[in-house]
VEXDOSE-410934 format. One record per atom (N, C-alpha, C, O): residue number from 1; residue in one letter; x, z negated, y; atom name. Coordinates in Angstrom, 2 decimals. Atoms other than C-alpha are relative to their C-alpha. Layout:
N
ATOM NUM A X Z Y CA
...
This chain:
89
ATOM 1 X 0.05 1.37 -0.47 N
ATOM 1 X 14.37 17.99 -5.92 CA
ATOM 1 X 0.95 -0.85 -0.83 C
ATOM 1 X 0.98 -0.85 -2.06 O
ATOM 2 X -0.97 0.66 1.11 N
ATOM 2 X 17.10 15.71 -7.02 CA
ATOM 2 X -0.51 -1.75 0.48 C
ATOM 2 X -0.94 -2.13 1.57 O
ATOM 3 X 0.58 1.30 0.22 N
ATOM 3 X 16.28 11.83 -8.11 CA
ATOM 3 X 1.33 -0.84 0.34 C
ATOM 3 X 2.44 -0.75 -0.18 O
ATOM 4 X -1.58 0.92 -0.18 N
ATOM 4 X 18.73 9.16 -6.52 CA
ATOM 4 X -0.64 -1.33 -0.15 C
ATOM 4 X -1.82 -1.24 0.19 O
ATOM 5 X 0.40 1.09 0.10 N
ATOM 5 X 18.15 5.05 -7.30 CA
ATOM 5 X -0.21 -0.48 1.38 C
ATOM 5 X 0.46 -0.01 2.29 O
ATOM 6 X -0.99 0.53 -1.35 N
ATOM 6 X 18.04 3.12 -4.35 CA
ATOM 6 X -0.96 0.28 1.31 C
ATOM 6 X -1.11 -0.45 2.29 O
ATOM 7 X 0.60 -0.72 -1.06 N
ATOM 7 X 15.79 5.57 -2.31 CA
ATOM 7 X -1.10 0.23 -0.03 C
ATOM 7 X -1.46 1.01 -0.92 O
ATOM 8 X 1.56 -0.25 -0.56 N
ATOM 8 X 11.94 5.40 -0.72 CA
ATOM 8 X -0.09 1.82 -0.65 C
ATOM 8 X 0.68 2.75 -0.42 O
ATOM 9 X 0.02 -1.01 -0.23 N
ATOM 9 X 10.57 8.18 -1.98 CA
ATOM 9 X -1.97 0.24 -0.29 C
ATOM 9 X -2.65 -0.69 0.13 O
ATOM 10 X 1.43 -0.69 0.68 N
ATOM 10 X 6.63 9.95 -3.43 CA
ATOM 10 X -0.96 -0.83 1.34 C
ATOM 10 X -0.65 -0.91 2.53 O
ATOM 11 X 1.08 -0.04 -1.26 N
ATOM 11 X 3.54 8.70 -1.42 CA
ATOM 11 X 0.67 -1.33 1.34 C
ATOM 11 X 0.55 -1.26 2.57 O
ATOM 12 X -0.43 0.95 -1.36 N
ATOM 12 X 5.29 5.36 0.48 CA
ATOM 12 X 1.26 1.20 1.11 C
ATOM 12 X 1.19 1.04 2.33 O
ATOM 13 X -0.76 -1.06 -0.31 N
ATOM 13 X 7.96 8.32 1.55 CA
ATOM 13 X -1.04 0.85 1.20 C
ATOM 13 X -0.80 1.02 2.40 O
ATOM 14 X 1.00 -1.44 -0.77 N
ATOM 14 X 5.27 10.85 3.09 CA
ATOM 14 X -1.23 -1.12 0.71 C
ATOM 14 X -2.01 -0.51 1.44 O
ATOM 15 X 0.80 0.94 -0.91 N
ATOM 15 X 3.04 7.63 4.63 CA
ATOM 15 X 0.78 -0.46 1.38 C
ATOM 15 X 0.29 -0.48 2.51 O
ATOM 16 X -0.96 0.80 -0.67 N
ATOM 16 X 5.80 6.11 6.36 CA
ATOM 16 X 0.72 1.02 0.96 C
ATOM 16 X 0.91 0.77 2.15 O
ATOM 17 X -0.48 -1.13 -1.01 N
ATOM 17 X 7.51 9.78 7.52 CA
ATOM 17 X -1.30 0.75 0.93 C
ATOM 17 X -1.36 1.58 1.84 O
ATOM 18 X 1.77 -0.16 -1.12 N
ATOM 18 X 3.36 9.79 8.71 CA
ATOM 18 X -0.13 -0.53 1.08 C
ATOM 18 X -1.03 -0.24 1.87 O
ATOM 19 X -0.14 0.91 -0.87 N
ATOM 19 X 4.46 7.30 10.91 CA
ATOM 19 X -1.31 -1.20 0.19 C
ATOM 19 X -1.91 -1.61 1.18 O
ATOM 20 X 0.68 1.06 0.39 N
ATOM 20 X 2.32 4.67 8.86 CA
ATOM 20 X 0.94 -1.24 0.37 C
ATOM 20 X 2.12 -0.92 0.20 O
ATOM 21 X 0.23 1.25 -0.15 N
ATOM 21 X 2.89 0.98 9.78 CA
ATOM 21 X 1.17 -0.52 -0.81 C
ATOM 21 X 2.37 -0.66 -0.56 O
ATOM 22 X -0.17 0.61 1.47 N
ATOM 22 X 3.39 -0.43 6.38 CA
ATOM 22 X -0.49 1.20 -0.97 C
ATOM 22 X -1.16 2.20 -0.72 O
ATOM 23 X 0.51 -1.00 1.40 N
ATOM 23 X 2.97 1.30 2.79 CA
ATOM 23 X -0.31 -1.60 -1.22 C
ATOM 23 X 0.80 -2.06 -1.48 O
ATOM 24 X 0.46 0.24 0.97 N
ATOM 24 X 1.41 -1.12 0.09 CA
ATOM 24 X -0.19 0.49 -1.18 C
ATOM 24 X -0.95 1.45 -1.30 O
ATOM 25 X 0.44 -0.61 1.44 N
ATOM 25 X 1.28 -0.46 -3.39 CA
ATOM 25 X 0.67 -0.74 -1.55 C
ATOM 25 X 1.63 -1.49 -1.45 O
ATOM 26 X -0.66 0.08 1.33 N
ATOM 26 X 2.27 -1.11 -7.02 CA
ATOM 26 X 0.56 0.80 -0.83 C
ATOM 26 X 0.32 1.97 -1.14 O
ATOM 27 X -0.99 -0.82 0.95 N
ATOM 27 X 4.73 -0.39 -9.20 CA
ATOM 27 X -0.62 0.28 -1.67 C
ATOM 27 X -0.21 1.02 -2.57 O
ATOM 28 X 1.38 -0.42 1.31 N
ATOM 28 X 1.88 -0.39 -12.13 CA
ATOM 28 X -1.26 -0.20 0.01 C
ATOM 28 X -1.48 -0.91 0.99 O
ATOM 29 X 1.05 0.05 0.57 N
ATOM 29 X -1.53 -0.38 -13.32 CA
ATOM 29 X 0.04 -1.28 0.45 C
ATOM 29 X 1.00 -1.99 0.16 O
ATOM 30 X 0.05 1.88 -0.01 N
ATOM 30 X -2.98 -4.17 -11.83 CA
ATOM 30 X -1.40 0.11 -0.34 C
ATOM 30 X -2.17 1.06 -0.31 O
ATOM 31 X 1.77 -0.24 0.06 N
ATOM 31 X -6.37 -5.78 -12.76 CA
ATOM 31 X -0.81 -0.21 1.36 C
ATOM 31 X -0.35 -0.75 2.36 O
ATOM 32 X 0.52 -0.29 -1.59 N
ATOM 32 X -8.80 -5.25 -9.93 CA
ATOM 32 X 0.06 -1.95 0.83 C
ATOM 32 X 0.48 -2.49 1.86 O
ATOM 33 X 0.34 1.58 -0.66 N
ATOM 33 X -9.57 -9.05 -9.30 CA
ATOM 33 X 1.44 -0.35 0.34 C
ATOM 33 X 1.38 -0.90 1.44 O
ATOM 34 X -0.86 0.13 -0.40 N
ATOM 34 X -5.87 -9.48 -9.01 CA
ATOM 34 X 0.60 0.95 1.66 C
ATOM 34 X 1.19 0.39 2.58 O
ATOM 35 X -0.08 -0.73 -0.60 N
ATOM 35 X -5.47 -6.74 -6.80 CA
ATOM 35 X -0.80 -0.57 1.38 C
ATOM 35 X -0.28 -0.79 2.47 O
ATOM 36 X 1.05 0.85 -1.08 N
ATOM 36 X -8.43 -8.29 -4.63 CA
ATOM 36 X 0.59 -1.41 0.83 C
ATOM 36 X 0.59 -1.60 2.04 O
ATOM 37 X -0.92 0.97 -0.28 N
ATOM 37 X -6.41 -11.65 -4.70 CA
ATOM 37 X 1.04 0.32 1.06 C
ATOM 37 X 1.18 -0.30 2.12 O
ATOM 38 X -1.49 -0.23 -0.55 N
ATOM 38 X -3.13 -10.00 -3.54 CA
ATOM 38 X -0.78 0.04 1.80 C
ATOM 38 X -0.92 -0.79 2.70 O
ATOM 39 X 0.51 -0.39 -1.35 N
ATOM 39 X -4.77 -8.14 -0.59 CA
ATOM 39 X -1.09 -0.61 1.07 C
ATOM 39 X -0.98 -0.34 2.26 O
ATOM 40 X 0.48 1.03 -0.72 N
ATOM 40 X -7.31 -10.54 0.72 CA
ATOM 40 X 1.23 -0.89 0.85 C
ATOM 40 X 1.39 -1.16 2.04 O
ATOM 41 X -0.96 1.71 -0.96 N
ATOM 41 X -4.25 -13.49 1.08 CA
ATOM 41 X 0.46 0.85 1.06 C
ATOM 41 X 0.43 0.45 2.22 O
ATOM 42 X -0.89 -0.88 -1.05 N
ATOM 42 X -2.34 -10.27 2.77 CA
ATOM 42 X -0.70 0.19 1.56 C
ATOM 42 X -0.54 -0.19 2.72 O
ATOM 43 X 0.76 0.20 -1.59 N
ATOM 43 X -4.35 -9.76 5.40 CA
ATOM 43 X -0.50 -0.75 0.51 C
ATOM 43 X -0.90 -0.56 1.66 O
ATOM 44 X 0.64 1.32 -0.96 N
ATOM 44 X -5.64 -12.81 6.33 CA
ATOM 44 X 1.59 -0.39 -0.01 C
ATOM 44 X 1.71 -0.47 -1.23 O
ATOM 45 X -1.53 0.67 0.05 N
ATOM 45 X -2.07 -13.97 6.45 CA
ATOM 45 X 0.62 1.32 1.43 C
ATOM 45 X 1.55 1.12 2.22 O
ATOM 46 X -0.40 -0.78 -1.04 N
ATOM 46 X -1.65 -11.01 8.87 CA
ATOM 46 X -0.69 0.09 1.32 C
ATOM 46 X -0.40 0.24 2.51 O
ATOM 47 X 1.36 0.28 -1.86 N
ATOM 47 X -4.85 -11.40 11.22 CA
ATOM 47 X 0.13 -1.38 0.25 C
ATOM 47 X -0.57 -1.93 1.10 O
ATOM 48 X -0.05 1.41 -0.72 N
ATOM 48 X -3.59 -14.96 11.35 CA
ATOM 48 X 1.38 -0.13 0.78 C
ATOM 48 X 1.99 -1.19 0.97 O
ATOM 49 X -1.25 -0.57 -0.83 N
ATOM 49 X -0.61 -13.41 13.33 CA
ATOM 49 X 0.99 -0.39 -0.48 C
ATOM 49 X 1.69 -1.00 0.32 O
ATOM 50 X -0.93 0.52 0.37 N
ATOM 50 X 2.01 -14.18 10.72 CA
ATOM 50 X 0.67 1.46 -0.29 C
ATOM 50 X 0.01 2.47 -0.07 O
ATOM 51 X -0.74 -1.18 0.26 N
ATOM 51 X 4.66 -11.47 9.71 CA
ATOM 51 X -0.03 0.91 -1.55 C
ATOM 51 X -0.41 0.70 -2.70 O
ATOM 52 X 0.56 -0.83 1.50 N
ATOM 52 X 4.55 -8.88 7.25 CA
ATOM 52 X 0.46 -0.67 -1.11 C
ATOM 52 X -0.24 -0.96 -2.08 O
ATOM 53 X -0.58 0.51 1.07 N
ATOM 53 X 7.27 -10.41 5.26 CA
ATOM 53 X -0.94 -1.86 -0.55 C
ATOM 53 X -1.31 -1.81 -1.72 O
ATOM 54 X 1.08 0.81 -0.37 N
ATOM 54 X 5.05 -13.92 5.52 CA
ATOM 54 X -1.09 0.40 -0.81 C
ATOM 54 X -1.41 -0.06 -1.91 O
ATOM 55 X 1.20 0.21 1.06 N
ATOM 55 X 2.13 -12.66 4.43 CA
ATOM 55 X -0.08 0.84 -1.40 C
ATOM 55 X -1.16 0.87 -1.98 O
ATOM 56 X -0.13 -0.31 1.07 N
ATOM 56 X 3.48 -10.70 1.33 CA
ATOM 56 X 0.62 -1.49 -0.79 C
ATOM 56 X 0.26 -1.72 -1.94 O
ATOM 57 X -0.42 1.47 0.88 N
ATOM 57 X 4.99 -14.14 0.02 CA
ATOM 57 X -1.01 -0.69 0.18 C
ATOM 57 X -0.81 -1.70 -0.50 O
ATOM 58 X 1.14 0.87 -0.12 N
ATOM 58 X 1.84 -15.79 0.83 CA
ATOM 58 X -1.04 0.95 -1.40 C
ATOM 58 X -1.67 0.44 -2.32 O
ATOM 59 X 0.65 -0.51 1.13 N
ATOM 59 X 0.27 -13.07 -1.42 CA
ATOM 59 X 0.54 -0.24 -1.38 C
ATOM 59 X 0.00 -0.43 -2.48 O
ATOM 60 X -0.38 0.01 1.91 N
ATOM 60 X 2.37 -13.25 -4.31 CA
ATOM 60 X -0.09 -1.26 -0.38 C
ATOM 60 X -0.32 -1.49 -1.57 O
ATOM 61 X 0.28 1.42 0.44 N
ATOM 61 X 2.18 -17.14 -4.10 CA
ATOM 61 X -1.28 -0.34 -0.41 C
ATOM 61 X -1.55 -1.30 -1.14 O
ATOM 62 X 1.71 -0.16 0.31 N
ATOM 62 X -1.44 -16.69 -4.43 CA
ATOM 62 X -0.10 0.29 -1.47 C
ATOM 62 X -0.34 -0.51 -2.37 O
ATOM 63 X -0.32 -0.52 1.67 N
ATOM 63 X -0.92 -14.19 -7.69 CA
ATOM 63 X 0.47 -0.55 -0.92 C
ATOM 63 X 0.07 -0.46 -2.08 O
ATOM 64 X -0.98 0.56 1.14 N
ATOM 64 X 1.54 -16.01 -9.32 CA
ATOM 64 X -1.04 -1.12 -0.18 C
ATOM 64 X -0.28 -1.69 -0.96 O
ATOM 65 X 0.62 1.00 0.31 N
ATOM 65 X -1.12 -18.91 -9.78 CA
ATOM 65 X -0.93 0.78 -1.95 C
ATOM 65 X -1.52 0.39 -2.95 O
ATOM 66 X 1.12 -0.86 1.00 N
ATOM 66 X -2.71 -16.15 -12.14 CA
ATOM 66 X 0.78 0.20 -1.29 C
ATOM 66 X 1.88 0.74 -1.20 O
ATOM 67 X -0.52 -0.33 1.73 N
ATOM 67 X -1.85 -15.99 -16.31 CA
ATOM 67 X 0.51 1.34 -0.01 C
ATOM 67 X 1.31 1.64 -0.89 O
ATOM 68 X -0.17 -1.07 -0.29 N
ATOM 68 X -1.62 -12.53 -14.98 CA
ATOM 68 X 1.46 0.15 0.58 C
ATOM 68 X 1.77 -0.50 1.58 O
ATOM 69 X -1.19 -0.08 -0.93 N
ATOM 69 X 1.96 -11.40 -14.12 CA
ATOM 69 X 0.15 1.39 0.83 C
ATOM 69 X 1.25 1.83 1.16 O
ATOM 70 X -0.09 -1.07 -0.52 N
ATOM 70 X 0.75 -8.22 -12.43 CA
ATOM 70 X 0.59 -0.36 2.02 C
ATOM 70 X 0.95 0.47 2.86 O
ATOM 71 X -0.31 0.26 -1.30 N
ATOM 71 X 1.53 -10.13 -8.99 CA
ATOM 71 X 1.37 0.19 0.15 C
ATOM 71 X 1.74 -0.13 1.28 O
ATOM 72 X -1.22 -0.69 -0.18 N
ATOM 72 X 5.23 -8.73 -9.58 CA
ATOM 72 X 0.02 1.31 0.41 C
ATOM 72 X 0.90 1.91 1.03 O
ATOM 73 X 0.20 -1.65 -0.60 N
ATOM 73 X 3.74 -5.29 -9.06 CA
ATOM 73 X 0.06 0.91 1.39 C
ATOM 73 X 0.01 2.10 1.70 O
ATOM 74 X 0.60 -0.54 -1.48 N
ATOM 74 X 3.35 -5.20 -5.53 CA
ATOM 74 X 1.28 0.16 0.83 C
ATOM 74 X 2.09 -0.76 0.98 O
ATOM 75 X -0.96 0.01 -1.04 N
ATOM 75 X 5.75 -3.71 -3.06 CA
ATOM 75 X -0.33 0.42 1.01 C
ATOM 75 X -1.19 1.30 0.97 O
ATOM 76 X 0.53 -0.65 -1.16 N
ATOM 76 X 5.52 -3.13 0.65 CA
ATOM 76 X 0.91 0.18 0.71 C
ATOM 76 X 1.58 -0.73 1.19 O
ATOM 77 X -0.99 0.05 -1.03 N
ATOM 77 X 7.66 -1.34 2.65 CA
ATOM 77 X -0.63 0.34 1.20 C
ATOM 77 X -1.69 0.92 1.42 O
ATOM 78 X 0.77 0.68 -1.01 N
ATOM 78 X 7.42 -2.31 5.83 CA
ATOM 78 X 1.44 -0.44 0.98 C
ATOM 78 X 2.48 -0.03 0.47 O
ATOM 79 X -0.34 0.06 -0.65 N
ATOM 79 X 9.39 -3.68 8.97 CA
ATOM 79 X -0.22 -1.36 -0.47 C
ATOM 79 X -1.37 -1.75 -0.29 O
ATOM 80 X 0.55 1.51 0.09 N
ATOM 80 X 9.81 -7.80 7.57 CA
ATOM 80 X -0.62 -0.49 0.96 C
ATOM 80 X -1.70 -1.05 0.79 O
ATOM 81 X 0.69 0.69 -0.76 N
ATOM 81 X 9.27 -8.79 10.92 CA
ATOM 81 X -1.21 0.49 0.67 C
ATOM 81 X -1.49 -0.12 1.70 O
ATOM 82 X 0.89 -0.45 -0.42 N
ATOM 82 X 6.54 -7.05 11.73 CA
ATOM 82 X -1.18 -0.42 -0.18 C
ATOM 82 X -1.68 -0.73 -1.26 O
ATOM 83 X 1.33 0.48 0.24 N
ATOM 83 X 3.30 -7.98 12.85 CA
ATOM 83 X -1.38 1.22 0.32 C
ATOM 83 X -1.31 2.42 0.60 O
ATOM 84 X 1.21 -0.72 -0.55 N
ATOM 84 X -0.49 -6.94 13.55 CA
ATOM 84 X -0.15 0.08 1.18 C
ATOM 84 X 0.03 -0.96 1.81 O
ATOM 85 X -0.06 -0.20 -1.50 N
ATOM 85 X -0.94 -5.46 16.95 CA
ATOM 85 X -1.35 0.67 0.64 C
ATOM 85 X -1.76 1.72 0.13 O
ATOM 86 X 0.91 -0.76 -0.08 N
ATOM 86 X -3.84 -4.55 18.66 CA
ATOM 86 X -0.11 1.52 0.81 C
ATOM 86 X 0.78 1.75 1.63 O
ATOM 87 X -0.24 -1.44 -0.74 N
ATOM 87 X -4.51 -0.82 20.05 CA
ATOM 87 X -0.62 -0.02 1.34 C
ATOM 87 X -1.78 -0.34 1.59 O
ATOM 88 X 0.43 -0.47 -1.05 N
ATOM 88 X -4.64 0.02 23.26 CA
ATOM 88 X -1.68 0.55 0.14 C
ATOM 88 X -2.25 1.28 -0.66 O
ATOM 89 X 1.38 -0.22 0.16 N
ATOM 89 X -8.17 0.31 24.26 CA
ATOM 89 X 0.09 1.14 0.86 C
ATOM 89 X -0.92 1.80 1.11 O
């Protein structure tokens, strides 16, 4: 396996070639209540039919209120404009 900069790769890699959505995650160790923060604003920012890119800046604007600077941790790749859709019933 060779390592290049630049390039998706480990579990957002194998979610996404799953033909996942979105991939969420951090780039370190966060504290849980932060973590809770992030992902609450995220999805309510997404079931309020706003876009992915949207409601990840709505999350980190949330975090960043926190002494905590783990709200840099979070990356999501993802489709910016992409929204929540419901499934075919």
């Amino acid at each position: 396996a060779s390592v290049a900069l630049g390039q998706m790769g480990g579990f957002a890699q194998a979610f996404l070639n799953g033909k996942a959505g979105a991939f969420v995650s951090t780039l370190w160790s966060v504290d849980d209540k932060l973590a809770r923060t992030f992902v609450e604003e995220f999805y309510k920012q997404l079931l309020a039919g706003e876009t992915v890119a949207t409601a990840v800046r709505s999350a980190r604007d949330v975090g960043r209120q926190s002494s905590d600077i783990s709200w840099l941790a979070y990356v999501v790749y993802a489709n910016p404009a992409a929204k929540l859709e419901a499934l075919p019933e």
